[in-house]
Each structure stands twice: as C-alpha cells, then as structure tokens.
C-alpha positions as MATLAB code, in Angstrom:
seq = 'XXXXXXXXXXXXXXXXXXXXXXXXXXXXXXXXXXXXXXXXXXXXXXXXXXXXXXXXXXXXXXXXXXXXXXXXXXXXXXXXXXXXXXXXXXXXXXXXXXXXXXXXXXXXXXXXXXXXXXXXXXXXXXXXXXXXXXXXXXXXXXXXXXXXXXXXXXXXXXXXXXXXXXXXXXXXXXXXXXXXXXXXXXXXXXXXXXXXXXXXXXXXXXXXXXXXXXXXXXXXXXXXXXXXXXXXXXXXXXXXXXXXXXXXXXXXXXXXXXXXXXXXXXXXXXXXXXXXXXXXXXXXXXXXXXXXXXXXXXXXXXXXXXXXXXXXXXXXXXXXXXXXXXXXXXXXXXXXXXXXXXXXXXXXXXXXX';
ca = [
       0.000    0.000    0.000;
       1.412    3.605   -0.816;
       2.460    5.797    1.974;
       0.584    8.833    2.317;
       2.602   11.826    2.539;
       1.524   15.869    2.817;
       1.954   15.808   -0.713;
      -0.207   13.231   -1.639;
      -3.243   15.002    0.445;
      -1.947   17.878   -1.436;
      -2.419   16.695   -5.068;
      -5.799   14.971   -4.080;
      -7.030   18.235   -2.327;
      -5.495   20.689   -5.127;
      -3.134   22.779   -2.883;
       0.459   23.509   -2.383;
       1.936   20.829    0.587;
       3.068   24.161    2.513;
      -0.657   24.161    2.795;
      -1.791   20.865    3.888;
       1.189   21.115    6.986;
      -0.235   24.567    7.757;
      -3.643   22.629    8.252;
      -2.254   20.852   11.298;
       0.875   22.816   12.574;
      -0.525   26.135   12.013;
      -4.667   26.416   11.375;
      -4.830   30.256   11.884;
      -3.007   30.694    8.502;
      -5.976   29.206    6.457;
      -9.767   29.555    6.280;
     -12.157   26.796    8.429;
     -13.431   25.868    4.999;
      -9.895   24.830    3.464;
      -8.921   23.003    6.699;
     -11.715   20.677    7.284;
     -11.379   19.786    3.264;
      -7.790   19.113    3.885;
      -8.259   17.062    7.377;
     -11.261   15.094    5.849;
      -9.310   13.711    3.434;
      -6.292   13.167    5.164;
      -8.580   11.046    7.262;
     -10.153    9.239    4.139;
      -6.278    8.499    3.089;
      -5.538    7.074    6.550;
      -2.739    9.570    7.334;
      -2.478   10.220   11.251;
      -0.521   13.558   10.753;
       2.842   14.894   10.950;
       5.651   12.650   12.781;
       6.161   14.156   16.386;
       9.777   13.992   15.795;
       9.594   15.865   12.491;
       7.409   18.430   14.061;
       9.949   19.109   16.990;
      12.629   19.674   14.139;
      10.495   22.230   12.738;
       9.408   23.914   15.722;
      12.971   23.759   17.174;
      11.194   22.214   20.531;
       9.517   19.562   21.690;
       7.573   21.220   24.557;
       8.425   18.322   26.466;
      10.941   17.885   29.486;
      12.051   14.120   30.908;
      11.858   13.147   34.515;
      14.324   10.360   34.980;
      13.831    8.396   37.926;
      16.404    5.800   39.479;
      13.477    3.296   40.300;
      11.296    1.401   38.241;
       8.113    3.986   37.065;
       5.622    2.585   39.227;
       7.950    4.473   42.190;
       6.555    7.508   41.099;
       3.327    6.771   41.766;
       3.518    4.780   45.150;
       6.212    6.998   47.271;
       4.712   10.052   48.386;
       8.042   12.367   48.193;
       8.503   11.377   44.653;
       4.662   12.869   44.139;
       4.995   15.776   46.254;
       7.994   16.204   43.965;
       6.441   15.567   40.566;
       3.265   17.807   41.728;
       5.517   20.988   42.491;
       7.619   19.983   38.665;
       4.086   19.804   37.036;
       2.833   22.675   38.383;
       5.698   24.468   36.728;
       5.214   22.806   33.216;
       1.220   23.528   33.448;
       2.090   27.275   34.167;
       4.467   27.302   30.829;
       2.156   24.735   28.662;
       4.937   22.424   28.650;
       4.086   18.421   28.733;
       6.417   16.012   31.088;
       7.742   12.558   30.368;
       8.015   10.091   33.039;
      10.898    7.586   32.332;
      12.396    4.650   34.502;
      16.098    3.524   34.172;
      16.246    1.446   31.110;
      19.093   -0.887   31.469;
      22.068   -0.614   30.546;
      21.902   -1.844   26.730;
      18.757   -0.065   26.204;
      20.061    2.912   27.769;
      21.511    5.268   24.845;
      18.642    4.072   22.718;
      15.698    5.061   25.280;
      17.290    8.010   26.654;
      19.011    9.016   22.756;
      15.607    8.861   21.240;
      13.589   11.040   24.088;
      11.651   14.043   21.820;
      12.289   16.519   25.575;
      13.814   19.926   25.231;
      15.670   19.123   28.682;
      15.701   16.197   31.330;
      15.229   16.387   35.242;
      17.604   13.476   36.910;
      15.607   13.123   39.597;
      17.969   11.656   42.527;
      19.740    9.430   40.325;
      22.562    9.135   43.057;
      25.801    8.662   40.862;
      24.507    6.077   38.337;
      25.975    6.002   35.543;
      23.696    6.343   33.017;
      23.933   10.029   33.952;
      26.963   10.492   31.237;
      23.918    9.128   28.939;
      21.676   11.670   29.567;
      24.384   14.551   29.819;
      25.549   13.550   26.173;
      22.515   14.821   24.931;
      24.083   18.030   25.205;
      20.179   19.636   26.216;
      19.208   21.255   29.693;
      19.574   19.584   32.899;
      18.740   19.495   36.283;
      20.058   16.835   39.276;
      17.503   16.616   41.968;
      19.323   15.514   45.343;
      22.225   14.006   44.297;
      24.775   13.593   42.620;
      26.157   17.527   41.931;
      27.764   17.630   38.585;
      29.726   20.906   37.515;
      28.334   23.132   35.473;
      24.629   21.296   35.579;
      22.093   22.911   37.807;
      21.392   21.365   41.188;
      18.747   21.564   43.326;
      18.930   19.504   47.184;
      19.094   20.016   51.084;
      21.881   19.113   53.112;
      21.016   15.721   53.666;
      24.296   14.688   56.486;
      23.281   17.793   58.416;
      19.314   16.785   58.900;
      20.259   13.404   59.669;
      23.092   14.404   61.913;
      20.365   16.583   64.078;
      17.523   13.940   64.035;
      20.395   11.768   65.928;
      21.061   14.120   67.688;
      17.519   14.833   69.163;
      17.068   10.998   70.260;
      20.698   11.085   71.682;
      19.869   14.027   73.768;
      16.530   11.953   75.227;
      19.006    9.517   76.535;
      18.681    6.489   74.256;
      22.023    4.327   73.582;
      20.902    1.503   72.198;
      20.085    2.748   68.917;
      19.470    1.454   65.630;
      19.610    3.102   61.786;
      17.924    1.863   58.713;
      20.021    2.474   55.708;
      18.408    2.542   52.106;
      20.143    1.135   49.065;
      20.984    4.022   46.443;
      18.836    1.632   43.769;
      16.508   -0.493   44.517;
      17.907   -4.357   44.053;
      21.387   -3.214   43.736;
      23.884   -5.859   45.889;
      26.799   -4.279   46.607;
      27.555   -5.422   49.953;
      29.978   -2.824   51.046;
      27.604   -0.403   50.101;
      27.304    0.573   53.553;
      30.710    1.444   54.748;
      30.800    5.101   55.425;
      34.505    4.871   55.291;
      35.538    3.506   51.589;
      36.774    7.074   49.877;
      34.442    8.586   47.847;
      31.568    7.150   49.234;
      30.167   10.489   50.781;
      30.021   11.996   47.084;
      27.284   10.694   45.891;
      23.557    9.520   47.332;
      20.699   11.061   49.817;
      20.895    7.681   52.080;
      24.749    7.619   52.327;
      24.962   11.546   53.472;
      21.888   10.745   56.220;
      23.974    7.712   57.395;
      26.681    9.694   57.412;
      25.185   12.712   59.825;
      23.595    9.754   61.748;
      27.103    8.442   62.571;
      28.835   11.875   63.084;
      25.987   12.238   65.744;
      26.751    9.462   67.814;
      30.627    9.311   67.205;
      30.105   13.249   69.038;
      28.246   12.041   71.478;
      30.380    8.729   72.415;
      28.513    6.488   71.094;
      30.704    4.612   68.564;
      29.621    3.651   65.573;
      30.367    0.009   65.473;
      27.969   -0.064   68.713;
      24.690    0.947   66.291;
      23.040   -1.699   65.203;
      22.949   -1.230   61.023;
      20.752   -2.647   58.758;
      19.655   -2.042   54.673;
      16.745   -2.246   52.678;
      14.858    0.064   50.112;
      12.503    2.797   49.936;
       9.480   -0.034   49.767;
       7.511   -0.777   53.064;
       7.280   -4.000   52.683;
      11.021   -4.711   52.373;
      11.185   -1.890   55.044;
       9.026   -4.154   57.484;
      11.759   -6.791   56.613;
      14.476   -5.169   57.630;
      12.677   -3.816   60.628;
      11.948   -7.030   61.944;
      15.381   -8.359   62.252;
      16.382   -4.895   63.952;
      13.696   -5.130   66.474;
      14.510   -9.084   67.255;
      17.515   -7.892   68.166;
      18.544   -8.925   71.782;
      19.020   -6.322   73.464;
      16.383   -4.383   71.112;
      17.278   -1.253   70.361;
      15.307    1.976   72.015;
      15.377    4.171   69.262;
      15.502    3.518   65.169;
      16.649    5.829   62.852;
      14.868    5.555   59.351;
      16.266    7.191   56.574;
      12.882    8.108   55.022;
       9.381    8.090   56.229;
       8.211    5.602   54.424;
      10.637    3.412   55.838;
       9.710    4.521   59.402;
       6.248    3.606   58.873;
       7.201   -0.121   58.316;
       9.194    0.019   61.950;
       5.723    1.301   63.142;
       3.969   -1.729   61.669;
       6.320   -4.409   63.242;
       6.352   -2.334   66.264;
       2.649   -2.435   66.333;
       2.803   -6.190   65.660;
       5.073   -7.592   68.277;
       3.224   -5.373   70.739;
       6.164   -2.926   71.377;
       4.916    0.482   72.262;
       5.863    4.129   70.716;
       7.342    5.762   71.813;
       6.876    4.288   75.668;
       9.388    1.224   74.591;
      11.179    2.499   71.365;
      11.184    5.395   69.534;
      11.171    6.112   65.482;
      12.405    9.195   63.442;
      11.825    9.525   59.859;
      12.740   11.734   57.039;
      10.501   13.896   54.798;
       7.438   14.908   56.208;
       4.929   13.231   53.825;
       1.481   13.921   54.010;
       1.242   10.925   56.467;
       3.609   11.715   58.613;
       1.658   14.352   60.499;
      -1.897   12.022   61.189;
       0.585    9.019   62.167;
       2.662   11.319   64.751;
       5.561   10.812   63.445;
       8.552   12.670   64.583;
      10.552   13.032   61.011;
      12.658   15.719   59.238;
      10.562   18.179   57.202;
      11.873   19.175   53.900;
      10.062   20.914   50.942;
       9.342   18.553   48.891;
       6.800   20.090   46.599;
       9.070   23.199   46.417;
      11.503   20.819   45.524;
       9.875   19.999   42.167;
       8.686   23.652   41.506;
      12.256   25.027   41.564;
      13.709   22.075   39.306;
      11.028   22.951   36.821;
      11.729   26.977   37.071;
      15.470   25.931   36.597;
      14.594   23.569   33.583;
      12.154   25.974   31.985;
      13.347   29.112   32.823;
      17.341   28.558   32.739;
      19.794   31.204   34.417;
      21.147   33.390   31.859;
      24.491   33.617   34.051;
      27.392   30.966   33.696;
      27.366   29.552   36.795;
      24.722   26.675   37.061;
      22.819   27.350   40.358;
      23.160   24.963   43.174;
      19.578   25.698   45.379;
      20.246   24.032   48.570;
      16.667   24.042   50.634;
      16.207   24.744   54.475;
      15.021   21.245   56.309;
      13.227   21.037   59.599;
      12.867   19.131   62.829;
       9.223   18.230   63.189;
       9.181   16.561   67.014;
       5.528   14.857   67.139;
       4.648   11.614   69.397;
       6.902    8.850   67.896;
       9.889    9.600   70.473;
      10.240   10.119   74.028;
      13.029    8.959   76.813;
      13.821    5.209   76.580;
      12.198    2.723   78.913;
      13.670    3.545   82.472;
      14.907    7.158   81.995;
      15.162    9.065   85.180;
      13.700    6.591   87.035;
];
C-alpha cells in the first residue's frame, strides 16, 4: 500500500503541501473551509498527521521535558516524596504549557537508545545518586537538572543538606538519653547488591547519594556524642515498606532491642511502626522512630521526622529547567530542612527513674 505523505493530500485536495502542513501545525493561517477539506481527506487516506519527531525539528522544541527516575516507574506513583515532587515539577510545566515525560532507568543496553531517542527539550535526573547512566543523559548536550544528588559541575542542582538533617535527628534521640540505637540504611537503587555499600569509610563514598549523606550525619551524631559507631546496630533495605518491614523485623529481634531507630525516610519509618505495632512494642513508651521527609502521612501518624520541601523541591527544578539562568554559573539551590518533634519519640524505657 502507498504511503501517504503531505503531498499526496496535497495533489488529491489541489493545494500547495506548505498548505496541507499549515492545516495541522498552524490552522490560523488558512480559512475553516480549506482546513476541514484538507483534514477530511487526510482522514479518508488514513494519514495520522505529521511525525512528532519531524514536528519538533520544525518547531525547534519539543515542549516536552524528561523526569528520569532511578526506580522502576511505578515508584513515582507509590512513594509520596517522589509525588509531592512531581506535583511541584508539574505545576511548573502547566504554568508554561509544557508536557512532562516520566521515564524509569532502562538498562544498561537499552540505555543510549531510550534516553538518545527522548523528543524533551531538557531532562530532570531526579535523585539518580551517581549512576551512571547520567553520562547518557548529559551527552545529549540539552538542559539539565540533578535533583538531590549527585552535583555535577556546570549542571544545575537543586537539594538540602542531607548529612546535616540526619546528623540533628540523631542528635535529638541522643539528647533523650537512648544508647541503644538502631539506623535503617536505604540502598541508592533499589535491588542493587553491593555489599559494602554501607561502609561510610571507603573514599568517595560520601560523594554521591541522599541515604549515604543521612547515614553519614547519623554516625557523626553518635561518634560526638560517644557512642561509637560500630555499637549501632545497622541494617539495609529500600525505599518499599514492605522490604522496610523486613528489615525492621530483624532490627527489632535484636537482643538487646534497640530503644530508638533511625529511618532514613518516612516511608521506611512507617514499616518500623507496623512491626512495632505487631510484636506489641509500644511508641514511643518502649522504642522510639524518626523519619525523614514529612509526607502527608507523617503528620496524622505522629511521626517525629525531618521536614523538607518537597513540593518546592519539584517547583524550583522545573523553574530551573524551563526558565534557565542566563548567568554561567549553574545554580546549586540548597533548601532549608526542619525538625518536626511529634509523638513517635520520648526517653527510653527507664529514663530518670
């Protein structure tokens, strides 16, 4: 069967093929008449219209921008920071009539092809915490903004000081007396296996990821205190509650069980809650959780967490996406963070008695 191209609706319709593209890329330059003759028998042909791609060529944009995430999609949906996020982003595009394209990590041999063949003006790396696929995306040679981490020179940036919120939500159970603490640390990627992932120490590790820095600021916390680090009972898992409750479990069969656990988001505290709730164990009367975030959930659960903006988060990544800095220094936006003490920690068992 032959293709149908703009000039085939052209000859059939008796017009130049300058016309027939102006019928769907630019309507105001012809008469309602002309159009619907020209669209009804493009339709009768079978032709869907232009080729997006083609169109962005000719337009010189794609009114598009690409949210990378470092999860599968369907994180974007279930975690509630990534939606606070992607709310304050969208906002932004709305405002400018700009569309947004959600995209997982392909792996790695689809990579260049997924990420290469995006039709975005620009791409938001939304915490992609030193993966490598960022070279991918920065080949592109179009606008970019890292959300959280890594920072890359010369690429826009937009974060909170991650070791310094962690360092004073330690700090605040420390100072209610507990010792016997424990810290929940989550894996860059989900699934990834590196087992020395956790071990603060190995140079360069500090560089690069939102869960390293808060284990880092948990551990400068205790070291100041005297609590040494190798005394804190450590254990990983991911930013998914029910691997959370996992992890949680084996922290709070612990013998001695710890008074106090440090999760690294709140999602994460929420599945210490759960077990807690399960085995009977009281908050914050026999242990105490701290979480990281402030989610909508945080506040009707109690929980005593670490507020950042999240929404604001997205709306600034989108204003430095959409509306880029005309100066030559890419802006690195680091956001204010918050204690939020609710009912989820008090004294351990026994204090001041």
């Amino acid at each position: 069967m032959e293709r149908v191209t703009l000039q085939t609706i052209a000859d059939r319709v008796g017009v130049s093929r300058t016309t027939v593209s102006n019928a769907f890329s630019r309507p105001d330059q012809l008469n309602e008449e002309l159009r619907r003759r020209i669209l009804q028998v493009a339709s009768e042909l079978g032709y869907p219209g232009p080729h997006p791609a083609a169109r962005t060529l000719r337009r010189g944009r794609a009114g598009v921008i690409g949210v990378i995430f470092t999860e599968a999609l369907s994180y974007a949906f279930a975690d509630s920071y990534a939606v606070g996020f992607l709310r304050g982003l969208a906002s932004v595009a709305e405002q400018s009539g700009t569309g947004v394209h959600l995209i997982g990590w392909p792996s790695p041999d689809a990579a260049e092809e997924v990420i290469g063949d995006a039709v975005v003006d620009g791409f938001c790396l939304f915490s992609p915490e030193g993966h490598p696929l960022v070279e991918t995306v920065l080949r592109r040679r179009l606008p970019v903004v890292t959300v959280d981490y890594p920072y890359v020179e010369g690429v826009p940036f937009v974060g909170i000081d991650d070791r310094t919120a962690a360092r004073r939500a330690a700090e605040h159970v420390l100072d209610l007396g507990h010792r016997r603490v424990a810290v929940l640390g989550v894996q860059p990627v989900a699934g990834r296996t590196n087992r020395d992932w956790l071990d603060l120490d190995r140079p360069g590790d500090l560089r690069f990821g939102a869960g390293r820095a808060r284990l880092a600021g948990y551990r400068d916390a205790c070291e100041a205190a005297g609590l040494a680090w190798s005394e804190v009972a450590v254990d990983r898992t991911a930013n998914d509650r029910e691997l959370a409750r996992q992890a949680a479990a084996r922290l709070l069969d612990r013998d001695p069980r710890p008074t106090a656990v440090l999760a690294p988001t709140d999602e994460v505290a929420f599945a210490v809650l759960d077990v807690a709730a399960q085995r009977g164990i009281e908050v914050p009367r026999d242990l105490s959780v701290i979480g990281f975030d402030d989610v909508p959930a945080a506040a009707p659960a109690g929980l005593t967490t670490v507020r950042q903006p999240i929404t604001e988060k997205g709306t600034t990544a989108g204003l430095l996406l959409l509306q880029p800095s005309r100066n030559d220094t890419a802006p690195c936006v680091l956001m204010d963070t918050d204690l939020i003490v609710r009912r989820t920690t008090a004294p351990p068992p026994g204090a001041g008695a």
